[in-house]
Backbone and ligand atoms as CSV (ligand in chain L), in Angstrom:
chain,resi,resn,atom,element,x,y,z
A,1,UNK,N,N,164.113,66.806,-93.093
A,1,UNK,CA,C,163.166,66.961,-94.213
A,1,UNK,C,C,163.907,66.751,-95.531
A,2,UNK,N,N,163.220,65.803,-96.090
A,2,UNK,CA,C,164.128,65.564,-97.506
A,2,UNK,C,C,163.173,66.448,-98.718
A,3,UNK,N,N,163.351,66.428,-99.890
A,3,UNK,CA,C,162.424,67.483,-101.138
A,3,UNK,C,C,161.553,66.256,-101.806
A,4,UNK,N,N,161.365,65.232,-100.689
A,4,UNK,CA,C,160.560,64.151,-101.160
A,4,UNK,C,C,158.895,65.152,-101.410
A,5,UNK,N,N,158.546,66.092,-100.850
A,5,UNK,CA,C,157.346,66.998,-101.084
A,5,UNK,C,C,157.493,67.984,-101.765
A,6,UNK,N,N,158.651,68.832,-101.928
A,6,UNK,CA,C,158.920,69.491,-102.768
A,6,UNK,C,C,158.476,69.718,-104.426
A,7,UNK,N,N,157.460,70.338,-104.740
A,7,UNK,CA,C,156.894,70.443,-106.357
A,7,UNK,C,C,156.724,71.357,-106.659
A,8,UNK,N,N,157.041,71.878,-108.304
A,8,UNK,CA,C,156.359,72.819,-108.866
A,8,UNK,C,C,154.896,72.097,-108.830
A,9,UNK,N,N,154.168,73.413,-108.719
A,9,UNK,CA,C,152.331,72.764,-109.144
A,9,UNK,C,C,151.813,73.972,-109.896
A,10,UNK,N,N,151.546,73.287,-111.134
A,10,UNK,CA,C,150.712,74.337,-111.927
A,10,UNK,C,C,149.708,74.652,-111.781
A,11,UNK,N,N,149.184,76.134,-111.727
A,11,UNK,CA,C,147.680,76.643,-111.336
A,11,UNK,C,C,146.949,76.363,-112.607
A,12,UNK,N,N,145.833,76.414,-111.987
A,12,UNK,CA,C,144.432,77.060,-112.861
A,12,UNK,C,C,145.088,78.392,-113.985
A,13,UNK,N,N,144.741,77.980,-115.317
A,13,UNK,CA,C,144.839,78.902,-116.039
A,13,UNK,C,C,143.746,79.448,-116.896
A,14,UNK,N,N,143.120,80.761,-116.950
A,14,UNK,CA,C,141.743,80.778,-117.885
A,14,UNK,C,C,142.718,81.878,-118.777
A,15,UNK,N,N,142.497,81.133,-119.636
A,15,UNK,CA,C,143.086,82.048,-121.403
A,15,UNK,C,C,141.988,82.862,-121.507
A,16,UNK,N,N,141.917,83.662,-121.875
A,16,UNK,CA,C,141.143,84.688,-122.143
A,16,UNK,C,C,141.942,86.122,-123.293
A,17,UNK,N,N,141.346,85.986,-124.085
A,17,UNK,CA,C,141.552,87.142,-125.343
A,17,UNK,C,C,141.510,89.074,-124.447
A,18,UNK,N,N,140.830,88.665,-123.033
A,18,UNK,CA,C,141.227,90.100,-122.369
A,18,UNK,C,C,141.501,89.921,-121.562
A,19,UNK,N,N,142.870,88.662,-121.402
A,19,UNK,CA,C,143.980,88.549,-120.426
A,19,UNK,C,C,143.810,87.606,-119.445
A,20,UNK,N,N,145.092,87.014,-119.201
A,20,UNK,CA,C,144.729,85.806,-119.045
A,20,UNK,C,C,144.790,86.110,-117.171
A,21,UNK,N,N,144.164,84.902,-116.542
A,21,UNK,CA,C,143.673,84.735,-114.846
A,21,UNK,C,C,144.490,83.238,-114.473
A,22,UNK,N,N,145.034,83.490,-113.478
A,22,UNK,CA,C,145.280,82.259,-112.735
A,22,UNK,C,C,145.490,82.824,-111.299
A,23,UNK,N,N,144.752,81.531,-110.247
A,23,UNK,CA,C,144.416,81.605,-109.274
A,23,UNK,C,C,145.300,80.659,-108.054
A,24,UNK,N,N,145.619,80.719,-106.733
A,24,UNK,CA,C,145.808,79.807,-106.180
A,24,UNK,C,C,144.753,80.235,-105.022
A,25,UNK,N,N,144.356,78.780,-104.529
A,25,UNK,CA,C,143.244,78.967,-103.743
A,25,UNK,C,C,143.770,77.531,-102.603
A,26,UNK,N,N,143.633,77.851,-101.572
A,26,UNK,CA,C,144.425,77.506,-100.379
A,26,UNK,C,C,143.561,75.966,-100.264
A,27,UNK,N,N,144.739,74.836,-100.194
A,27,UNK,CA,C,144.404,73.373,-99.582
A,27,UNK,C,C,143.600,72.665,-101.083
A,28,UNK,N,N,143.206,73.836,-102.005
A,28,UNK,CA,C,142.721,73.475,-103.156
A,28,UNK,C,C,144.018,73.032,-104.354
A,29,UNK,N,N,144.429,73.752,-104.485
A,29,UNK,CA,C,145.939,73.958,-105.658
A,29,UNK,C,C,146.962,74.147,-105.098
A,30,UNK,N,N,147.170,74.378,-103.898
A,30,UNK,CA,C,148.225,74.064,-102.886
A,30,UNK,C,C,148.127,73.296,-101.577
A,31,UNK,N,N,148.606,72.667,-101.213
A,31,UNK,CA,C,148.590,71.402,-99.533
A,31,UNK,C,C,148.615,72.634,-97.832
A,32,UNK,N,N,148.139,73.487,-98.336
A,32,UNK,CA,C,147.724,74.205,-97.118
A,32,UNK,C,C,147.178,75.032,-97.087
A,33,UNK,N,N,146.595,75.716,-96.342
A,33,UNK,CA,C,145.397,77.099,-96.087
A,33,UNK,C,C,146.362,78.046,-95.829
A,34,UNK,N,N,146.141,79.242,-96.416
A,34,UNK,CA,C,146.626,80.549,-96.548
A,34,UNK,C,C,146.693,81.051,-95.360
A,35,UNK,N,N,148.025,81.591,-94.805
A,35,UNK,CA,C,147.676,82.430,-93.289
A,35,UNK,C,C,148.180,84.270,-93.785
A,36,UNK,N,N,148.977,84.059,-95.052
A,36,UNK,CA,C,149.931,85.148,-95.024
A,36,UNK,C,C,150.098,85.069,-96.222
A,37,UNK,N,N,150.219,86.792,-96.883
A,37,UNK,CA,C,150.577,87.057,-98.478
A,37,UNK,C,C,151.919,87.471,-98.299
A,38,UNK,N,N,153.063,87.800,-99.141
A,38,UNK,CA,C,153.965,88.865,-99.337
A,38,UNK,C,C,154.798,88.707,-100.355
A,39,UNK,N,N,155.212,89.822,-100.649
A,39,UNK,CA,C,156.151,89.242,-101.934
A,39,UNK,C,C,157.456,90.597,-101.646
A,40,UNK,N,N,158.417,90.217,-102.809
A,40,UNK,CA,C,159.637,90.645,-102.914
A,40,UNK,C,C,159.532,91.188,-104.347
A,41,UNK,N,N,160.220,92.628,-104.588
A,41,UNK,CA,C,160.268,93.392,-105.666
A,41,UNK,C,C,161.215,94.234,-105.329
A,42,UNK,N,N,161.738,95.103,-106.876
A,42,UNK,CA,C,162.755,95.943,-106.698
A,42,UNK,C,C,163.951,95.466,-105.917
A,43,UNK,N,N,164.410,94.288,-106.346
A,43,UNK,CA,C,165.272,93.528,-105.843
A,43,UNK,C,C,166.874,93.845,-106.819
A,44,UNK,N,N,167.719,94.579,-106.475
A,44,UNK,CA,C,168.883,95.186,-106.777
A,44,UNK,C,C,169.881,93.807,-107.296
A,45,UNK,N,N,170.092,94.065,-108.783
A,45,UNK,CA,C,171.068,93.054,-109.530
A,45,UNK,C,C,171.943,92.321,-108.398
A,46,UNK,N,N,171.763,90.821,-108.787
A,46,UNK,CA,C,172.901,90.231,-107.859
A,46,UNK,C,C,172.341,89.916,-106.488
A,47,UNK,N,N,171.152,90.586,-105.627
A,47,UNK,CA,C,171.058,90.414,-104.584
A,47,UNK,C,C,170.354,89.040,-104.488
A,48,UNK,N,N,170.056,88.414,-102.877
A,48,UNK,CA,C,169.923,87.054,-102.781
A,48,UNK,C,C,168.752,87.790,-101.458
A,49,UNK,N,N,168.048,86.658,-101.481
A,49,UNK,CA,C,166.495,87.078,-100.357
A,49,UNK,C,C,166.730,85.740,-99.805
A,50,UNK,N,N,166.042,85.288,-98.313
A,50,UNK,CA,C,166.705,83.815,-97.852
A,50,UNK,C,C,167.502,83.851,-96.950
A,51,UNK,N,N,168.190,82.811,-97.354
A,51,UNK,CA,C,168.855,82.342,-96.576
A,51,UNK,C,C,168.612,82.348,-95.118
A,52,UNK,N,N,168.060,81.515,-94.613
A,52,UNK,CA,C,167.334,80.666,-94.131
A,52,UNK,C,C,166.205,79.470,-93.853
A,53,UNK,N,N,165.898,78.841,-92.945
A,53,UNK,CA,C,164.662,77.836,-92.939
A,53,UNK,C,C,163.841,77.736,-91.515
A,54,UNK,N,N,162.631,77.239,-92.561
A,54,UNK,CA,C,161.705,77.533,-91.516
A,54,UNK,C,C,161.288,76.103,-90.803
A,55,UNK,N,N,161.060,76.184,-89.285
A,55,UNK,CA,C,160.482,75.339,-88.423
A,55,UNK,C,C,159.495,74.762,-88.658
A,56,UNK,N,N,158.249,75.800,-89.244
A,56,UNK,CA,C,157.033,74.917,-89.581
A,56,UNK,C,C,156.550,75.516,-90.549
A,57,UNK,N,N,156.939,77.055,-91.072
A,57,UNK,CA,C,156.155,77.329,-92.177
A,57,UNK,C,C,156.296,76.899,-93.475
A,58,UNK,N,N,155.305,76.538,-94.403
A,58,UNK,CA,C,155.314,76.088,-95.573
A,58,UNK,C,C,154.721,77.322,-96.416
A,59,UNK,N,N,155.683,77.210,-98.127
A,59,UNK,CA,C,155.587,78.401,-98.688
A,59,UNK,C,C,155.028,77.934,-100.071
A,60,UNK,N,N,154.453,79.121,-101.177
A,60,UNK,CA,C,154.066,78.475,-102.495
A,60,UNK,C,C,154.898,79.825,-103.060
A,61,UNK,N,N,155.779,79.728,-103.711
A,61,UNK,CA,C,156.306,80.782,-104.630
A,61,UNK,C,C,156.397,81.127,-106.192
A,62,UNK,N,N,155.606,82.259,-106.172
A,62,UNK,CA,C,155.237,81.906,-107.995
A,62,UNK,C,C,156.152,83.574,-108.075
A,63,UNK,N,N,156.588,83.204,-109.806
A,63,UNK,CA,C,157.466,84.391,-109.931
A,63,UNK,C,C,155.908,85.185,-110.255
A,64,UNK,N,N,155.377,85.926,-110.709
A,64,UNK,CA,C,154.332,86.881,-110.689
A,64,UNK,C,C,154.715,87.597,-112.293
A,65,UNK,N,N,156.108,88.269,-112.300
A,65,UNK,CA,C,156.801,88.714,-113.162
A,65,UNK,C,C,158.461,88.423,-113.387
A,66,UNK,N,N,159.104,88.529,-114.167
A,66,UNK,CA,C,160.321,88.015,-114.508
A,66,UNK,C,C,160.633,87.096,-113.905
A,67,UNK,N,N,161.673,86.785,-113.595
A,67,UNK,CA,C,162.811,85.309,-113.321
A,67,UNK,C,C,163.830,85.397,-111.857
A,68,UNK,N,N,163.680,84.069,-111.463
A,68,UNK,CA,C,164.371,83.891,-110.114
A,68,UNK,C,C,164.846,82.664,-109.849
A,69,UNK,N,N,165.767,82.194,-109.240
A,69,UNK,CA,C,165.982,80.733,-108.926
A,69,UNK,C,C,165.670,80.669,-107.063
A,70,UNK,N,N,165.481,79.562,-107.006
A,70,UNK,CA,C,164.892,79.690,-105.156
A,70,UNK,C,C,166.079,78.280,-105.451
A,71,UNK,N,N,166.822,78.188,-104.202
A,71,UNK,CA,C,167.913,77.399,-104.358
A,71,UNK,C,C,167.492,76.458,-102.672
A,72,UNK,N,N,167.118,75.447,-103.006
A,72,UNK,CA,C,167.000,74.422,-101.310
A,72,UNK,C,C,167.875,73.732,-101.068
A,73,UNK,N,N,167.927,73.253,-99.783
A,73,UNK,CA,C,168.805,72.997,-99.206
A,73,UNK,C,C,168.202,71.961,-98.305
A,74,UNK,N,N,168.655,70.322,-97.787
A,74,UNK,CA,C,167.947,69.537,-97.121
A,74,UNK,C,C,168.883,69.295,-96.330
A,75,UNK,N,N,170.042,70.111,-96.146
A,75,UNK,CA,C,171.255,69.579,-95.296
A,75,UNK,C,C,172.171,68.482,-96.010
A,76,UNK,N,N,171.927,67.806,-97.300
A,76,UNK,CA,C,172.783,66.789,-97.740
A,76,UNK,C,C,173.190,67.711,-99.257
A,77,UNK,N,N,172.036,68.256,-99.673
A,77,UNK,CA,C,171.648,68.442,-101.482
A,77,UNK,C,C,171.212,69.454,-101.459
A,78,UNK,N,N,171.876,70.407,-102.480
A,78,UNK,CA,C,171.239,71.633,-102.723
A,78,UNK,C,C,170.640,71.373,-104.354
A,79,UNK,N,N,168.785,71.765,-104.375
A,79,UNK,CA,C,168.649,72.141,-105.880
A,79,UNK,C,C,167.940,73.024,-105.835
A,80,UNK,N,N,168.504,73.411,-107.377
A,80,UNK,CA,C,167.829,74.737,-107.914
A,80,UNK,C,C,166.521,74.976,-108.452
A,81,UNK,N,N,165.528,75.246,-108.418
A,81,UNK,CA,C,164.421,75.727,-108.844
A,81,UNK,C,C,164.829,76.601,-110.110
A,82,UNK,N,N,164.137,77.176,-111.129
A,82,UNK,CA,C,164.020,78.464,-111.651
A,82,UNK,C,C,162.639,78.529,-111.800
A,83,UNK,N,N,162.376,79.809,-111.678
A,83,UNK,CA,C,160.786,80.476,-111.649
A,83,UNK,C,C,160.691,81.265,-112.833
A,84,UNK,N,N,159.887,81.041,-113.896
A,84,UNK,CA,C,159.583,81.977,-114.604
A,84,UNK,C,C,158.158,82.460,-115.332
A,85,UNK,N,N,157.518,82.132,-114.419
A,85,UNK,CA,C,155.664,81.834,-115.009
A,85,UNK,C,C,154.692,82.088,-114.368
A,86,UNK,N,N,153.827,83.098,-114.211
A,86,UNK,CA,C,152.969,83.311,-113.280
A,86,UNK,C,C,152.194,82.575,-113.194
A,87,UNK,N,N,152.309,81.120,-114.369
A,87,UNK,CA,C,150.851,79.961,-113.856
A,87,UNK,C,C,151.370,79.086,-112.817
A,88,UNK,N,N,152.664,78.854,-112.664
A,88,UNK,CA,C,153.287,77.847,-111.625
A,88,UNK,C,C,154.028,77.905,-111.009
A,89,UNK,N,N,154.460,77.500,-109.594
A,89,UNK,CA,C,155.062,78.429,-108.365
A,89,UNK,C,C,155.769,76.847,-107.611
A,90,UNK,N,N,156.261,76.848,-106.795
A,90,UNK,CA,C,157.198,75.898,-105.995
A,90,UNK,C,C,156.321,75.870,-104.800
A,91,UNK,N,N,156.035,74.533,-104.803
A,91,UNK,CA,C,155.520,74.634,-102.883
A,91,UNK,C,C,156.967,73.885,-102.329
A,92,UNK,N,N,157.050,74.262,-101.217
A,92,UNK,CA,C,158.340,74.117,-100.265
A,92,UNK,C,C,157.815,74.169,-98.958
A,93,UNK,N,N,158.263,72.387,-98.629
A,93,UNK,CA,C,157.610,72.073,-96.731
A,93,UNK,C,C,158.352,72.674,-96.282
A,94,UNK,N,N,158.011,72.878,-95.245
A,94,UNK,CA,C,158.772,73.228,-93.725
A,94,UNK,C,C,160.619,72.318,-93.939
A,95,UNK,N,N,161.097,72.846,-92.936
A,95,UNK,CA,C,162.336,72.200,-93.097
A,95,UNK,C,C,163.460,72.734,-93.727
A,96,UNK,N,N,163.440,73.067,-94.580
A,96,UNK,CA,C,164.612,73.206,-95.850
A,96,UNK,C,C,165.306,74.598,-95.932
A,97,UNK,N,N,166.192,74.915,-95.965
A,97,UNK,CA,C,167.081,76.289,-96.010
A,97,UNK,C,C,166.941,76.403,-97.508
A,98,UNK,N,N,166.523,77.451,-97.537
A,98,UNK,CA,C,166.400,78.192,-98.821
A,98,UNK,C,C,166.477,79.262,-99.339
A,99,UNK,N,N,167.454,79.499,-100.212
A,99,UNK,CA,C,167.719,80.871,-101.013
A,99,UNK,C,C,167.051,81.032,-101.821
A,100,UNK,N,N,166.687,82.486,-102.443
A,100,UNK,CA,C,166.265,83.242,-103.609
A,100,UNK,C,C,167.340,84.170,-104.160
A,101,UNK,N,N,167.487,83.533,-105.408
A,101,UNK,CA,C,168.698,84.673,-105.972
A,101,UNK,C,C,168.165,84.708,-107.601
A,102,UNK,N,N,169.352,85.353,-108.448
A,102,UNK,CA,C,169.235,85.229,-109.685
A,102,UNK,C,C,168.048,86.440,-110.260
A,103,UNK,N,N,167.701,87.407,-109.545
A,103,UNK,CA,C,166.398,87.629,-109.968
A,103,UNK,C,C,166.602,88.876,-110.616
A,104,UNK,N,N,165.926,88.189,-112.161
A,104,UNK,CA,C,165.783,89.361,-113.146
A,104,UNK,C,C,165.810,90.608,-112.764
A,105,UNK,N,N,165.497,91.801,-113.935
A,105,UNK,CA,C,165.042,93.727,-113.717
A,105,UNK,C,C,163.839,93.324,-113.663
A,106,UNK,N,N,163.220,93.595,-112.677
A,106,UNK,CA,C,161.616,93.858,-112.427
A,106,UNK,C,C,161.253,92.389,-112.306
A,107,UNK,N,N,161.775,91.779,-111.629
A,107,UNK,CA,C,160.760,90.448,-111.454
A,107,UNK,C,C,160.135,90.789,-109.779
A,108,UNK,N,N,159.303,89.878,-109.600
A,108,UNK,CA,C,158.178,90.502,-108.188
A,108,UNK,C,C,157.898,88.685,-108.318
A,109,UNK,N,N,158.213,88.176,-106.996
A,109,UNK,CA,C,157.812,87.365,-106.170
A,109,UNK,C,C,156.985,86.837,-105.446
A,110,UNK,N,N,155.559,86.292,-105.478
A,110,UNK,CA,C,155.056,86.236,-104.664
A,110,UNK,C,C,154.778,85.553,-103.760
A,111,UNK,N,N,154.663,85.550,-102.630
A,111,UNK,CA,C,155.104,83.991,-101.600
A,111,UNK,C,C,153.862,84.078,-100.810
A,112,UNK,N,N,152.920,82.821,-100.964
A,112,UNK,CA,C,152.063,82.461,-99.957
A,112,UNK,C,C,152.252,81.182,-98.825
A,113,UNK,N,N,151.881,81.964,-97.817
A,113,UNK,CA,C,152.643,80.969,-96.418
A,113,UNK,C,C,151.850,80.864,-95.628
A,114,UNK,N,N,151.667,79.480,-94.997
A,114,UNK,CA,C,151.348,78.447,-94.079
A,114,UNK,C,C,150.699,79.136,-93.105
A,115,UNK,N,N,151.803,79.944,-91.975
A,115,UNK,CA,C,151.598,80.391,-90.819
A,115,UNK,C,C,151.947,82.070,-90.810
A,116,UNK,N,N,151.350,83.089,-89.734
A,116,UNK,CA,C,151.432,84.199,-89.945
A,116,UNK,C,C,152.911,84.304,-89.299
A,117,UNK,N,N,153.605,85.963,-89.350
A,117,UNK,CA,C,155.058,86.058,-89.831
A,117,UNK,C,C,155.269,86.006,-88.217
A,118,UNK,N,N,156.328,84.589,-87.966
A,118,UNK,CA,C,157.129,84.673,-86.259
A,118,UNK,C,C,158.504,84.213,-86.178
A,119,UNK,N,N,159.233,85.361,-85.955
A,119,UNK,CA,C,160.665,85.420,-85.570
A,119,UNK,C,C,161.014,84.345,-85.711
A,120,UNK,N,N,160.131,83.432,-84.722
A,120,UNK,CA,C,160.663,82.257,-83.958
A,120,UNK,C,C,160.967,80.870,-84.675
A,121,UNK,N,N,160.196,81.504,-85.612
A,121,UNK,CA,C,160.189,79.866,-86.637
A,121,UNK,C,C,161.209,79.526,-87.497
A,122,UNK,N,N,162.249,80.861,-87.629
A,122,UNK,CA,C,163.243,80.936,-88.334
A,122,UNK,C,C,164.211,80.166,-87.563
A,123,UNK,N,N,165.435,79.655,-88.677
A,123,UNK,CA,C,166.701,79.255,-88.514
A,123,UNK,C,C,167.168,79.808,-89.217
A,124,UNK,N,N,167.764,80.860,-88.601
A,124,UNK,CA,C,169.018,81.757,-89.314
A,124,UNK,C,C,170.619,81.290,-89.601
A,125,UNK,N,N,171.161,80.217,-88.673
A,125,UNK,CA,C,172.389,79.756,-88.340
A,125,UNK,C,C,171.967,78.265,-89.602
A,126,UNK,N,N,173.578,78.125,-90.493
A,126,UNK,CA,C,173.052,77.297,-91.030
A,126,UNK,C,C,173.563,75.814,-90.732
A,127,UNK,N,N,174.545,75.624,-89.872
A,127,UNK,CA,C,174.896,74.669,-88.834
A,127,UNK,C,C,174.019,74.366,-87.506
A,128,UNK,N,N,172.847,75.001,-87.698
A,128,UNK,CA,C,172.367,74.839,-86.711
A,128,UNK,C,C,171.101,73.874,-87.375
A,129,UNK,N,N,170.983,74.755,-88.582
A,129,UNK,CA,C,169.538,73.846,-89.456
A,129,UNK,C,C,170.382,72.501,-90.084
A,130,UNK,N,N,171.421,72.391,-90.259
A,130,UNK,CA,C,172.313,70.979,-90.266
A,130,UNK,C,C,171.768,69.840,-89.325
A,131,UNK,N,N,172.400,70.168,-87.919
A,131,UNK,CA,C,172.239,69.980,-86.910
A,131,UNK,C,C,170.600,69.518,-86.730
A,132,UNK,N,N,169.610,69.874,-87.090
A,132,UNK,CA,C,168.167,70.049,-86.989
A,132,UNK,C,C,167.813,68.866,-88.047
A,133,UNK,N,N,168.412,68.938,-89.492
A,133,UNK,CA,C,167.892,68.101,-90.180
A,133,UNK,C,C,168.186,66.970,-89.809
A,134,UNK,N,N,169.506,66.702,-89.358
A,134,UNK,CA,C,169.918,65.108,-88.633
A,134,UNK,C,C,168.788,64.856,-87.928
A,135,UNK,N,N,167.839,65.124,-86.857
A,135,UNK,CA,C,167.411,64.630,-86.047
A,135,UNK,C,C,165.939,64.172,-86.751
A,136,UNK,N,N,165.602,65.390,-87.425
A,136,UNK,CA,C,164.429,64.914,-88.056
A,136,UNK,C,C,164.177,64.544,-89.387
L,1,TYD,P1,P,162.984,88.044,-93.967
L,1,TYD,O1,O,162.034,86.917,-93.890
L,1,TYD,O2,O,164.194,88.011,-93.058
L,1,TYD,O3,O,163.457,88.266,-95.478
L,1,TYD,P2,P,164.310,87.279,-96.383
L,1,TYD,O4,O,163.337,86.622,-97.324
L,1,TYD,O5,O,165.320,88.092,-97.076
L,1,TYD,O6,O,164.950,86.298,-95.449
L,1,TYD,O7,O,162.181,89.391,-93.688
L,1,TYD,C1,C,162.753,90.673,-93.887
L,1,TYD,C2,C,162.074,91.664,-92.968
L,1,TYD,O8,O,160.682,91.736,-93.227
L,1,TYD,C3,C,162.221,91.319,-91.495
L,1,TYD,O9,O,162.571,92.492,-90.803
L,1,TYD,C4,C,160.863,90.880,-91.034
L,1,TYD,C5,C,159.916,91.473,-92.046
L,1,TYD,N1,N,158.811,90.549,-92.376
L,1,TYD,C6,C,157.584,90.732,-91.769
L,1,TYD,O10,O,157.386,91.631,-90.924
L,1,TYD,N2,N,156.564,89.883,-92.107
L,1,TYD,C7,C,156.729,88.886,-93.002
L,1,TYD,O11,O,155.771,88.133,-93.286
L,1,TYD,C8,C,158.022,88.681,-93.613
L,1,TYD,C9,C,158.264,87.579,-94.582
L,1,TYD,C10,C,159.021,89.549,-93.274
């Protein structure tokens, strides 16, 4: 998998004088239907979330609050993302080893994904997702 799909995509934004709304709505503003919400918070200075890649799940990651870098990986090239905007989030295919680090005091993550949560889809070993990207 190369980051030939790889995009920030900016949501729907409604300005509003009693606060502003933005939405993602599945296969509409992102390239897949929602199976799964979750996010990451209270994330301790310095720490890193990741490291790993997934078999088939595809993710949309919007920072929600403060700042994060999501760092990919295609087996040749690593780039960096930074997140800092609750109107626009990273979609990320299947394939790619990817870190989350860098993340501000109080930033909250939110990650919407492809498929519901299975062990199995992970590649934890990162010579192994090497190994994986050669073939495909
Ligand atoms: P994991 O995906 O390994 O976190 P990281 O982003 O740091 O790689 O998940 C951490 C723990 O949370 C793990 O024990 C499994 C659990 N988990 C779920 O039960 N459901 C989920 O959807 C996710 C993402 C994690």
């Amino acid at each position: 998998m190369s980051f030939d799909k790889v995009r920030i995509i900016t949501l729907p934004k409604f300005l509003d004088t009693r606060g502003n709304l933005s939405v993602i709505e599945g296969t509409k503003d992102i390239p897949f239907r929602i199976e799964r919400t979750y996010w990451i918070y209270d994330v301790p200075g310095g720490e890193k979330r990741g490291g790993h890649a997934y078999k088939n799940n595809q993710e949309f990651i919007v920072a929600l609050s403060g700042s994060f870098d999501v760092v990919l990986d295609d087996g040749h090239e690593r780039r960096t993302y930074s997140l800092n905007r609750s109107y626009y989030g990273l979609y990320v295919p299947r394939g790619l080893w990817r870190v989350m680090e860098n993340f501000s005091t109080n930033s909250f993550a939110l990650i919407v994904a492809s498929i519901k949560y299975d062990k199995d889809d992970y590649i934890y070993e990162y010579r192994e997702f090497v190994q994986s990207a050669k073939i495909n």
